[in-house]
N, C-alpha and C positions, 0 to 999 in steps of 0.2 A: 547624695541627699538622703538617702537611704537612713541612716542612723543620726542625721541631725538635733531631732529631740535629747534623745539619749546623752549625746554630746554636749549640746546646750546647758542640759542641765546637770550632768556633771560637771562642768568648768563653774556653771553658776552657784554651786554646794558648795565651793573651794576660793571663792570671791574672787574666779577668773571672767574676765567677760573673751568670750571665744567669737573668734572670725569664723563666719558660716558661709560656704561658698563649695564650691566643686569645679572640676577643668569639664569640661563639654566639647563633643565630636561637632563642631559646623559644619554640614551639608556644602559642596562647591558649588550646586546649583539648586536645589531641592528637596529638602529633609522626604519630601514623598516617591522622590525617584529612588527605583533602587541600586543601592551600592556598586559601583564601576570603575574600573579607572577613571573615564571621565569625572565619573560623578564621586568619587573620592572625598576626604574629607579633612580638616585643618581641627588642630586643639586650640582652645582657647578658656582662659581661667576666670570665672566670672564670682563676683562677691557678694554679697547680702549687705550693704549699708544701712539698713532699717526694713521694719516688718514689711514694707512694700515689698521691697528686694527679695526679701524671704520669700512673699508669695509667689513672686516672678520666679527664681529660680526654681521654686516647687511646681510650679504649672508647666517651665518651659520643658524641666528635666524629665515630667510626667508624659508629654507630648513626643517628649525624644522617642522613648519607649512604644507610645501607643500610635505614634504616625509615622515614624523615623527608624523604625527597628530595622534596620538592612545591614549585617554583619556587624552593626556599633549601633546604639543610639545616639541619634543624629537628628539635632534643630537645624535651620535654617539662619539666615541674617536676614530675612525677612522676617521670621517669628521673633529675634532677638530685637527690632529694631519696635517691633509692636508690643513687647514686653521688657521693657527696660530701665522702666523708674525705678527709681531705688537697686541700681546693681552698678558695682563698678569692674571694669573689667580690666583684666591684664594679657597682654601680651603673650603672655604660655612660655611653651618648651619651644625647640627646635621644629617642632612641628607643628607651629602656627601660622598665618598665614605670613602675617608680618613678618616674623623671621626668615619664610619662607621666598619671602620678594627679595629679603636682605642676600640671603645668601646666593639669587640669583642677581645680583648689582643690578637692583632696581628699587634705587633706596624714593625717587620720585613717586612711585607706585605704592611705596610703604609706606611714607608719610603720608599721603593721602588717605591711603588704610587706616591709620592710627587717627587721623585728625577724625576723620567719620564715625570711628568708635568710640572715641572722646565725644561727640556730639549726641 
């Protein structure tokens, strides 16, 4: 989020309208615990669908840093769940959590992951 502006409004100079967004370390239990195996952490890709979004992603990515700094910055799905208007999220890399149920044949467990993220 870091260069977002800049971004923004080059694509906007060029009569591009650009996706503003970033992938985020979620916390496994607590963005304020520090970093552990237990407490380890899942990627997940979150997007800016209107200026809400934008501020959510700005505040949550700022928190990441200033309350979450433990080897990665790191939110919670408690913080995501209280900042969420206007952000749609994706599923990530191989190292999300969903994937991460998928690839342990718990796809019961991932769907419910995804349905809660969807809500």
């Amino acid at each position: 989020m870091f260069g977002v502006l800049e971004f923004h409004n080059s694509c906007r100079k060029y009569g591009i309208k650009p996706i503003l967004g970033c992938e985020v370390y979620i916390a496994k239990h607590s963005h304020l615990q520090k970093h552990s195996r237990t407490n380890g952490y899942n990627h997940l890709t979150l997007l800016a669908s209107n200026s809400d979004g934008l501020r959510n992603l700005m505040y949550l990515t700022s928190l990441s840093y200033i309350e979450g700094l433990s080897s990665r910055p790191r939110i919670s799905t408690e913080l995501l769940y209280k900042h969420h208007a206007g952000i749609i999220c994706l599923s990530g890399c191989l190292s999300s959590k969903v994937n991460e149920l998928l690839l342990e044949d718990k796809e019961t467990l991932a769907e419910e992951l995804i349905i809660e993220l969807r809500d």
